[in-house]
ROVEX-640155 format. One record per residue (C-alpha): residue in one letter; x, z, y; chain. Coordinates in steps of 0.02 Angstrom, whole numbers, plus 32768, in hexadecimal, padded with zeros to 4 digits. Layout:
REM residues N
+------+------+------+------+-------+
! resn !   xx !   zz !   yy ! chain !
+------+------+------+------+-------+
!    A !    X !    Z !    Y !     A !
...
+------+------+------+------+-------+
//
This chain:
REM residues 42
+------+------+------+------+-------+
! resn !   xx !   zz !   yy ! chain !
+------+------+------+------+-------+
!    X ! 8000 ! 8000 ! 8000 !     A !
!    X ! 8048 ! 7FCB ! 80B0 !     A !
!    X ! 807B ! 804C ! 8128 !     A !
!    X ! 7FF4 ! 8063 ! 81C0 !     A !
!    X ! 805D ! 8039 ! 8247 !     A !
!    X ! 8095 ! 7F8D ! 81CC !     A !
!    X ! 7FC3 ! 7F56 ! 81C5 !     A !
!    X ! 7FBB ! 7F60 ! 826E !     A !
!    X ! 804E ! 7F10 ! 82AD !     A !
!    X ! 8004 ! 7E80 ! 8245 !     A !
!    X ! 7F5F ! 7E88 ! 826F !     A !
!    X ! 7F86 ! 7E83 ! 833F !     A !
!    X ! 8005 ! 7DEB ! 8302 !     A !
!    X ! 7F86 ! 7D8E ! 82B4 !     A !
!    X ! 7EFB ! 7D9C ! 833C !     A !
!    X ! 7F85 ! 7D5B ! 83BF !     A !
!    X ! 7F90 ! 7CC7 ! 836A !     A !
!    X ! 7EE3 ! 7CAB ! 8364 !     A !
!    X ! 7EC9 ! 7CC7 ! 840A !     A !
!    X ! 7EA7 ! 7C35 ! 847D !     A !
!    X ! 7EA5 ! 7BC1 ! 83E8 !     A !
!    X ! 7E0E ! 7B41 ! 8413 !     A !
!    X ! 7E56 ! 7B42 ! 84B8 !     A !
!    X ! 7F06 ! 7B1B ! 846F !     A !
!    X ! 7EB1 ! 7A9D ! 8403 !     A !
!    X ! 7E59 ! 7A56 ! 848E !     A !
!    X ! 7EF9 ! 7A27 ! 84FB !     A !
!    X ! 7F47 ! 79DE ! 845B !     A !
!    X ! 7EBF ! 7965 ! 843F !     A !
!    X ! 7E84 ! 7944 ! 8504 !     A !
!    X ! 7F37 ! 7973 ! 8558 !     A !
!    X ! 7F2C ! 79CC ! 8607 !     A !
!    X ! 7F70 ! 7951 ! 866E !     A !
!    X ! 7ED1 ! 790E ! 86DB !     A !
!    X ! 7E9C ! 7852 ! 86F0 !     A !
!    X ! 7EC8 ! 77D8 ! 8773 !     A !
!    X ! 7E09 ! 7805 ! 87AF !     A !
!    X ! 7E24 ! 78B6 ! 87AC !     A !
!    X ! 7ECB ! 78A3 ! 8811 !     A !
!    X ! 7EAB ! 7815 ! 8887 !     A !
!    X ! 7DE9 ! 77F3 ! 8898 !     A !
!    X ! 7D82 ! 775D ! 885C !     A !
+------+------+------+------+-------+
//
C-alpha cells in the first residue's frame, strides 16, 4: 500500500495534467494565431 503523502503527490500530478486539456486541444487543432479578418478587417 502507497504511503499517503505518495497518493497524493500523484493524484495533484495527474489533475495538472488534465487541466486545461480541451482548451489545449483546442489550440492544437484551431491554432491561436487570428485571421487576416480578425487582424486587418474585411
Amino acid at each position: 500500500m502507497a504511503s499517503k503523502t505518495k497518493k497524493l503527490e500523484y493524484i495533484r500530478e495527474h489533475k495538472k495534467s488534465t487541466k486545461g486539456k480541451k482548451r489545449k486541444a483546442a489550440l492544437r487543432t484551431k491554432g491561436s494565431t487570428k485571421s487576416k479578418k480578425a487582424l486587418f478587417g474585411d
